[in-house]
C-alpha positions as CSV (number, residue, x, y, z in Angstrom):
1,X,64.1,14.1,43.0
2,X,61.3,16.2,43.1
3,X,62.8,18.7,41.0
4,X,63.6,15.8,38.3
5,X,59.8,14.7,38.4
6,X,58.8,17.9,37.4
7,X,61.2,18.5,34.9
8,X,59.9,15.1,33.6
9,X,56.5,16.7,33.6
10,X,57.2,19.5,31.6
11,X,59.1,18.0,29.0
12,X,57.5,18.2,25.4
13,X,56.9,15.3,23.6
14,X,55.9,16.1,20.1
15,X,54.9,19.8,21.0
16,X,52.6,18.9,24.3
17,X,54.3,18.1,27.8
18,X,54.0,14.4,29.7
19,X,51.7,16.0,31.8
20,X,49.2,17.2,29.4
21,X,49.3,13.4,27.6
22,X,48.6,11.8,30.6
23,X,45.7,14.4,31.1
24,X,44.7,13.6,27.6
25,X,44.5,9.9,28.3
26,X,42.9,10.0,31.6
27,X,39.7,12.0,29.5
28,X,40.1,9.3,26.8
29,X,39.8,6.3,29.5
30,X,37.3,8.3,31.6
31,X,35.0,8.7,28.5
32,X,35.7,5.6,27.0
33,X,34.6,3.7,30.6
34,X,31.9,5.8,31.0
35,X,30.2,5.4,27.0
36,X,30.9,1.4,27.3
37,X,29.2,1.4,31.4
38,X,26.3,3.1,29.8
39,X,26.1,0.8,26.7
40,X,26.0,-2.4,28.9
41,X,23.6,-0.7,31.3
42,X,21.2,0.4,28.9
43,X,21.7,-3.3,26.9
44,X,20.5,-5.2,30.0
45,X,18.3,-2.9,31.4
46,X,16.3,-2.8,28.0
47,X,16.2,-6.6,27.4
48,X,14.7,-6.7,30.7
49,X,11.9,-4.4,29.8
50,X,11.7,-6.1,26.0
51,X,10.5,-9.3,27.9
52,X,8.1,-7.6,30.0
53,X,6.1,-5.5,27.5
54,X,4.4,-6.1,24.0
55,X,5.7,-3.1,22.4
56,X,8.4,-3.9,20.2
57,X,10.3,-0.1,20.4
58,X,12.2,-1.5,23.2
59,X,12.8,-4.4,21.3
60,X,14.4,-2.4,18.6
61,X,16.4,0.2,21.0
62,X,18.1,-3.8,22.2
63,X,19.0,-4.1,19.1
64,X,20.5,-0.6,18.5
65,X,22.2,-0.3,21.7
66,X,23.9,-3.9,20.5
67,X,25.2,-3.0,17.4
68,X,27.2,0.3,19.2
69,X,30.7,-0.5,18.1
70,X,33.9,-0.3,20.0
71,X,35.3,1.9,17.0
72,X,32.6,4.1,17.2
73,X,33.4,4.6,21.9
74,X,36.9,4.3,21.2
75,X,37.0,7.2,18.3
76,X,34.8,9.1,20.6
77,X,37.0,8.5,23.4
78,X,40.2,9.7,21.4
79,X,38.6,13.2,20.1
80,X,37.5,14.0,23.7
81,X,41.0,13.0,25.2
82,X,42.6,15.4,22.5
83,X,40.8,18.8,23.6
84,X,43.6,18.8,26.5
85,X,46.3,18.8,23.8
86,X,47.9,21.3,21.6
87,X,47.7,19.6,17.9
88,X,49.2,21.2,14.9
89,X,46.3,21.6,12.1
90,X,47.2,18.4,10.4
91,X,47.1,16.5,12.9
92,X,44.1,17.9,14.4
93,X,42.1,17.6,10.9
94,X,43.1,14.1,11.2
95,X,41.5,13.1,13.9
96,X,38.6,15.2,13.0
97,X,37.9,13.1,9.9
98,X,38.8,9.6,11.8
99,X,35.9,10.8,14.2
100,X,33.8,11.6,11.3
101,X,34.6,8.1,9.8
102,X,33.9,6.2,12.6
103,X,30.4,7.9,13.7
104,X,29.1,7.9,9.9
105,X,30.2,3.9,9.8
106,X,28.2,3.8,13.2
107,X,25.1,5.5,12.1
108,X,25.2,3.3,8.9
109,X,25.5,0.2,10.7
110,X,22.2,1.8,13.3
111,X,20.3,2.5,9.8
112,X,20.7,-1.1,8.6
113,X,19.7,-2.3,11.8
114,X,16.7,-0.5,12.0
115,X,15.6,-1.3,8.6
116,X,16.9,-5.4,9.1
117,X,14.3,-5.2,12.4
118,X,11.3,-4.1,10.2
119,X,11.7,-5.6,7.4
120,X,11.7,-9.3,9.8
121,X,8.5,-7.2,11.4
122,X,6.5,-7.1,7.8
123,X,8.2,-11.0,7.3
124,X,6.4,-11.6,10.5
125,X,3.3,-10.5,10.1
126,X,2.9,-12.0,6.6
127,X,3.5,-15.4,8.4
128,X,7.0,-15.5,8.6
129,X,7.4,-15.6,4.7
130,X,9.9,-13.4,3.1
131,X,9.2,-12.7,-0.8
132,X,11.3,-11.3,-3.4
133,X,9.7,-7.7,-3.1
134,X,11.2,-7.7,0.6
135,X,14.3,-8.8,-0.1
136,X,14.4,-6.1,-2.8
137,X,12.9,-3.5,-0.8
138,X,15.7,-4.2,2.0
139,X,18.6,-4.0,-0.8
140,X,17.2,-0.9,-2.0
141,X,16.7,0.8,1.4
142,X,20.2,-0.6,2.7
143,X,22.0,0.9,-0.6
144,X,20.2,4.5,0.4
145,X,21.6,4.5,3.4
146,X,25.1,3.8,2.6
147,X,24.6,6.5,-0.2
148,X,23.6,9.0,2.4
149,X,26.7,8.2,4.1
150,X,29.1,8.2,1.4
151,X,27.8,12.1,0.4
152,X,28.1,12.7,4.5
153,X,31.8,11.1,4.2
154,X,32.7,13.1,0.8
155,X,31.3,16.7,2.7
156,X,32.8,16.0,5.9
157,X,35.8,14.0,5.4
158,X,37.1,14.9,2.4
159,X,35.4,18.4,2.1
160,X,34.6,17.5,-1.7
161,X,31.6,19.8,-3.0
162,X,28.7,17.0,-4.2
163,X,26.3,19.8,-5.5
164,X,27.5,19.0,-9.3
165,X,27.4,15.3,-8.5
166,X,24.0,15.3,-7.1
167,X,23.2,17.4,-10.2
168,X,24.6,14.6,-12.3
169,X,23.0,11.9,-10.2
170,X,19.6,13.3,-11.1
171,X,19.5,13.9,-14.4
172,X,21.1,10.4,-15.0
173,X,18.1,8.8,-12.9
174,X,15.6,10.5,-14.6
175,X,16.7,9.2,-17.9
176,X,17.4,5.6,-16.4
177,X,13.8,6.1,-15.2
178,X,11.9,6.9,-18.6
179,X,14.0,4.4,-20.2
180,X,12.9,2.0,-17.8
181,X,9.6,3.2,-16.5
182,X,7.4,0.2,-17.2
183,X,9.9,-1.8,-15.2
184,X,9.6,0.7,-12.4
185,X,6.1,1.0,-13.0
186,X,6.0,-2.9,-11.8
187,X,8.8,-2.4,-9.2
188,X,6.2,0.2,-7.2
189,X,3.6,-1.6,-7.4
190,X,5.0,-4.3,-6.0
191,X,6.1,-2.2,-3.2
192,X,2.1,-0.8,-3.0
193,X,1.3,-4.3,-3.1
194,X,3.9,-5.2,0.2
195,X,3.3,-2.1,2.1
196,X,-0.7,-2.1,2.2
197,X,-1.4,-5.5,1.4
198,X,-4.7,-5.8,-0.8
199,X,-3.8,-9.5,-0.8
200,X,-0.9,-11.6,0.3
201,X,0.7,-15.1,-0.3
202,X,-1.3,-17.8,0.1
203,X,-5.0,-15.8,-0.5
204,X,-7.8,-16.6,-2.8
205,X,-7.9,-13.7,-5.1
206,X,-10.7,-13.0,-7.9
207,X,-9.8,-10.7,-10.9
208,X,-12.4,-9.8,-13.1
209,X,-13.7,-13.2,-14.1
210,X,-10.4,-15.2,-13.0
211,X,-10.2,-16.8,-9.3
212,X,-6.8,-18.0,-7.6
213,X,-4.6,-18.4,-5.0
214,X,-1.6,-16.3,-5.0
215,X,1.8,-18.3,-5.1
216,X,4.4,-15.6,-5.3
217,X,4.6,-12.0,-5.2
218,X,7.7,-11.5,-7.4
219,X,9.2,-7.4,-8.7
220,X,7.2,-7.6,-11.6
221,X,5.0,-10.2,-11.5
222,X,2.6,-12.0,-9.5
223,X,1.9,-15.3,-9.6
224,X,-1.8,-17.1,-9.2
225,X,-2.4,-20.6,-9.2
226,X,-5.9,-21.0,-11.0
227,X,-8.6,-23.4,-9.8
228,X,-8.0,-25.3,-13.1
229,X,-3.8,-26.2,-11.8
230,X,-2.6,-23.6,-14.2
231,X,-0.7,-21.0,-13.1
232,X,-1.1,-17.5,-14.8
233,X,1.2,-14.7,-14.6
234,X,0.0,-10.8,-13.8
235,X,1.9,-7.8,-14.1
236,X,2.3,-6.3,-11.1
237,X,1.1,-2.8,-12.4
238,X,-2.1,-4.4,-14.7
239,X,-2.8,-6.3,-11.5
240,X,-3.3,-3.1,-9.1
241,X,-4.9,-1.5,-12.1
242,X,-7.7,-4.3,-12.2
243,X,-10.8,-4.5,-9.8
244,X,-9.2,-7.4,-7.3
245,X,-11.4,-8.7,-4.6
246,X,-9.8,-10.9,-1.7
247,X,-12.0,-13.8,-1.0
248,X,-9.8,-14.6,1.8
249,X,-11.0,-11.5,3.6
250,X,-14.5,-12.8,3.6
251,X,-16.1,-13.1,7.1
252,X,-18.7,-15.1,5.8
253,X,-20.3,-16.3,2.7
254,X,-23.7,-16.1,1.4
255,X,-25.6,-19.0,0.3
256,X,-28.6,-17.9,-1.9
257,X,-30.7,-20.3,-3.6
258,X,-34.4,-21.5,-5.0
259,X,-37.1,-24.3,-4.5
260,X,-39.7,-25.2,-6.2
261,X,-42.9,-27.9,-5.0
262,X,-45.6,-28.5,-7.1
263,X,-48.6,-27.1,-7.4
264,X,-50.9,-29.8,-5.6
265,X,-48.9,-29.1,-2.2
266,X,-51.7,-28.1,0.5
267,X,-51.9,-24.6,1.6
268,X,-51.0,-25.4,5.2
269,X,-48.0,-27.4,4.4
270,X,-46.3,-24.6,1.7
271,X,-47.1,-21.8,4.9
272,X,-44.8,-24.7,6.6
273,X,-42.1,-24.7,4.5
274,X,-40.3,-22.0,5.2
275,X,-40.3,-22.9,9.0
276,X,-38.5,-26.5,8.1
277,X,-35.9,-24.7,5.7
278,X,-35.3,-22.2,8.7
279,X,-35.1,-25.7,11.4
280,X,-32.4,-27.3,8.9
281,X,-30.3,-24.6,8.0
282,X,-29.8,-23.4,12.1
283,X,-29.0,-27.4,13.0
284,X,-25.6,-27.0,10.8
285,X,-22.7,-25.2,12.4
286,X,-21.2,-21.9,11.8
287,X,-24.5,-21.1,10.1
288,X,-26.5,-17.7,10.0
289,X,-30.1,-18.2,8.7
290,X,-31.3,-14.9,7.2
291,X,-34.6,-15.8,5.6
292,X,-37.0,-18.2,3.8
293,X,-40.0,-16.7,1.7
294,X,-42.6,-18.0,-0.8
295,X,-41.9,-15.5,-3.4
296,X,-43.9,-16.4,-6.4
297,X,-45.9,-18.3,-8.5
298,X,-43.9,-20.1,-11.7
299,X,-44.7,-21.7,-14.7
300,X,-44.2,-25.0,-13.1
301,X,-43.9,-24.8,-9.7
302,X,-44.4,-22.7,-6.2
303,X,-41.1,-21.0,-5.8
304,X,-39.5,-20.6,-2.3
305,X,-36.3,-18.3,-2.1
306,X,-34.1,-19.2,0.5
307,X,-30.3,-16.7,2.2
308,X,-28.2,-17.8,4.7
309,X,-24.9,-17.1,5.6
310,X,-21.8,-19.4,6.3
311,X,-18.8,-18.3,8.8
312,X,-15.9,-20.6,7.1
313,X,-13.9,-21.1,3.9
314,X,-15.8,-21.8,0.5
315,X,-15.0,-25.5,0.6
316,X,-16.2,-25.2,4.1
317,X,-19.1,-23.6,2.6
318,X,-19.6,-26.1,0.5
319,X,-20.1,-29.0,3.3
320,X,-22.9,-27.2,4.7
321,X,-24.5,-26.5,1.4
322,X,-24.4,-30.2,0.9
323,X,-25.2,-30.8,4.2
324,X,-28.5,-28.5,3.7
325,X,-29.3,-30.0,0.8
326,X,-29.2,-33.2,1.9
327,X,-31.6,-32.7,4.7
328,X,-34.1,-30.6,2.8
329,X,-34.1,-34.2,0.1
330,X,-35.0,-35.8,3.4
331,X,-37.1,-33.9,5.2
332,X,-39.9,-33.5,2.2
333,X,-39.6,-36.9,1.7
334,X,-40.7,-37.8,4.7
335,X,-43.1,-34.7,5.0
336,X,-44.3,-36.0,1.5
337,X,-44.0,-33.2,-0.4
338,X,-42.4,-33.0,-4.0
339,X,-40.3,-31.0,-5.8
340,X,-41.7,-29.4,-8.9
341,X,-39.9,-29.8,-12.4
342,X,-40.6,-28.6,-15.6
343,X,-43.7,-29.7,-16.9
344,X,-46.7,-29.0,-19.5
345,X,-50.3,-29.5,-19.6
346,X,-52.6,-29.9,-22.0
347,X,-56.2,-29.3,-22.1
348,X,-58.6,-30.8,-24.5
349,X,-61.7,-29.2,-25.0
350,X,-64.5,-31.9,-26.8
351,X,-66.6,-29.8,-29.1
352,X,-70.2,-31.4,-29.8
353,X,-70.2,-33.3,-32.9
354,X,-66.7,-34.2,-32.5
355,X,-66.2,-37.8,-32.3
356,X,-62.7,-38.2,-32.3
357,X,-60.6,-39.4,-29.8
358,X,-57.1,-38.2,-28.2
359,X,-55.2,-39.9,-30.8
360,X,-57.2,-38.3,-33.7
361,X,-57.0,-34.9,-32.3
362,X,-53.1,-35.4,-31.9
363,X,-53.1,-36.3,-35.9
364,X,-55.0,-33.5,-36.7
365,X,-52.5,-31.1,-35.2
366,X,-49.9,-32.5,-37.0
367,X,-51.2,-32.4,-40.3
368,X,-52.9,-29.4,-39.8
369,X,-51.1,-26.3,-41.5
370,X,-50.7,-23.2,-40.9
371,X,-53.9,-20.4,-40.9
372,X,-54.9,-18.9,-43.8
């Protein structure tokens, strides 16, 4: 019986003994068991780190350790449980290039993961919001990657020599890329304009002498919505070329403005003045008084120069300049002091002899001509 057993053993079965097989499938099992213990390991062990830390790098290796295949173990498995056998070239080159299949489809499918987990990182910190440019810039980045892999397949599965292609490849983008540059010109920028974020949906933009708030950041275009309701249209490229200021950005916003009192206004109470300015600007909130100055004598008027500074949105900014105003109307009222507006003066000097009156004076300067 023994005797029988071992005969069984020893028997080939396309060119390998039973015993060697079953050797070969007990090193496919054991790797196969041991690569899918390890992947759910890892999956819970990182998960339970990702909630405990702020770092999102464990976050990511979740994700990665979640989109490990079965193919991928299983094709792994197979090529380690066929070192025990004795495979005729065919057959070995075969499973050679299934392996190769199966770990390029794997590190594909890890490449699209990683790039799916930062593009919804950017979405994130843009408020949640995904625009066309990151849509585009996913499409384009996923395509690159399944490129890579198709030249990794063609080399190692196919042992097809891509140096002539890759030739061809180039010369072809380069003239796709003058024929198309302003396009492309457009198409980076609004990858400049994604990846360091000068401005972003939803900000208040100023360009040259136009203000908005930016609607969409399209491929080519950007679009503003203008104070007015209009919306205007920039190329992507003239827009990065322009001077662009973000008013959005602004911490806080300068108020700077003048007074003027007349010039009967007592000494003591213009040295006063800038002390009440000072008292009502510091009663509104989010306010930061800066100064208050009698700076100079005008035509009309005794002119007080007044900066302050406003922590909040310019409509925001806008309450507590009317808010300022408002109390400034009043506080002088009530301090009886006026505000100065233009106004002349005119001095008539009676010369002896001269017996005429306002009135005649007034005709004589109209019908008098000019010098001779």
């Amino acid at each position: 019986m023994q005797l029988d057993q071992l005969d069984q053993l020893d028997r080939l079965y396309f060119g390998n003994p039973l015993s060697a097989w079953l050797t070969a499938a007990a090193i496919a099992a054991g790797v196969w068991l041991v690569l899918y213990a390890v992947k759910v390991v890892a999956s819970r062990r990182l998960a339970a780190l990702a909630t405990r830390t702020a770092t999102e790098v464990d976050d990511l290796a979740v994700h990665l350790v979640d989109r490990t295949r079965f193919y991928f173990i299983l094709a792994i498995a197979l090529r380690a449980g066929s070192v025990a056998l004795v495979l005729s070239d065919d057959v070995g080159i075969a499973i050679r290039r299934i392996t190769a299949i199966a770990v390029l489809l794997q590190l594909a499918r890890w490449g699209n993961t990683v790039i799916a987990f930062w593009i919804k990182r950017w979405s994130r910190q843009r408020g949640g919001t995904e625009s066309a440019t990151l849509n585009a810039i996913s499409i384009m980045a996923r395509g690159a990657v399944w490129i890579v892999v198709a030249l990794l397949a063609l080399v190692n599965v196919l042992d097809y020599d891509v140096t002539a292609l890759i030739t061809g490849l180039g010369v072809g983008g380069i003239a796709v890329a003058l024929a198309v540059q302003n396009i492309l010109g457009d198409l980076f920028a609004a990858l400049s304009i994604v990846l360091d974020k000068p401005f972003d949906v939803g900000d208040v933009i100023a360009v040259d002498t136009f203000v908005g708030k930016v609607e969409r950041i399209g491929l080519k275009t950007t679009r503003v919505r203008a104070i007015g309701g209009e919306e205007v249209i920039f190329s992507n490229g003239d827009l990065l070329k322009s001077r662009v200021r973000n008013l959005s950005l602004v911490s806080r916003r300068q108020v700077l403005f003048r007074i003027g009192v007349t010039y009967d206004t007592p000494p003591d109470v213009v040295r006063r003045i800038p002390t009440i300015i000072r008292e009502i600007v510091e009663a509104q909130e989010r306010t930061e008084f800066d100064r208050a100055h009698f700076v100079r004598f005008a035509d009309s008027s005794l002119e007080f120069e007044v900066n302050y500074f406003v922590s909040d949105a310019y409509v925001a900014m806008l309450d507590v300049q009317q808010s300022v105003n408002l109390a400034l109307l009043e506080r002088f009222n009530a301090e009886g002091i006026d505000f100065a507006f233009p106004t002349r003066t005119i001095i008539e000097e009676q010369k002896t002899g001269n017996t005429r009156g306002p009135a005649a004076w007034r005709e004589d300067e109209k019908t008098r001509g000019p010098a001779s």
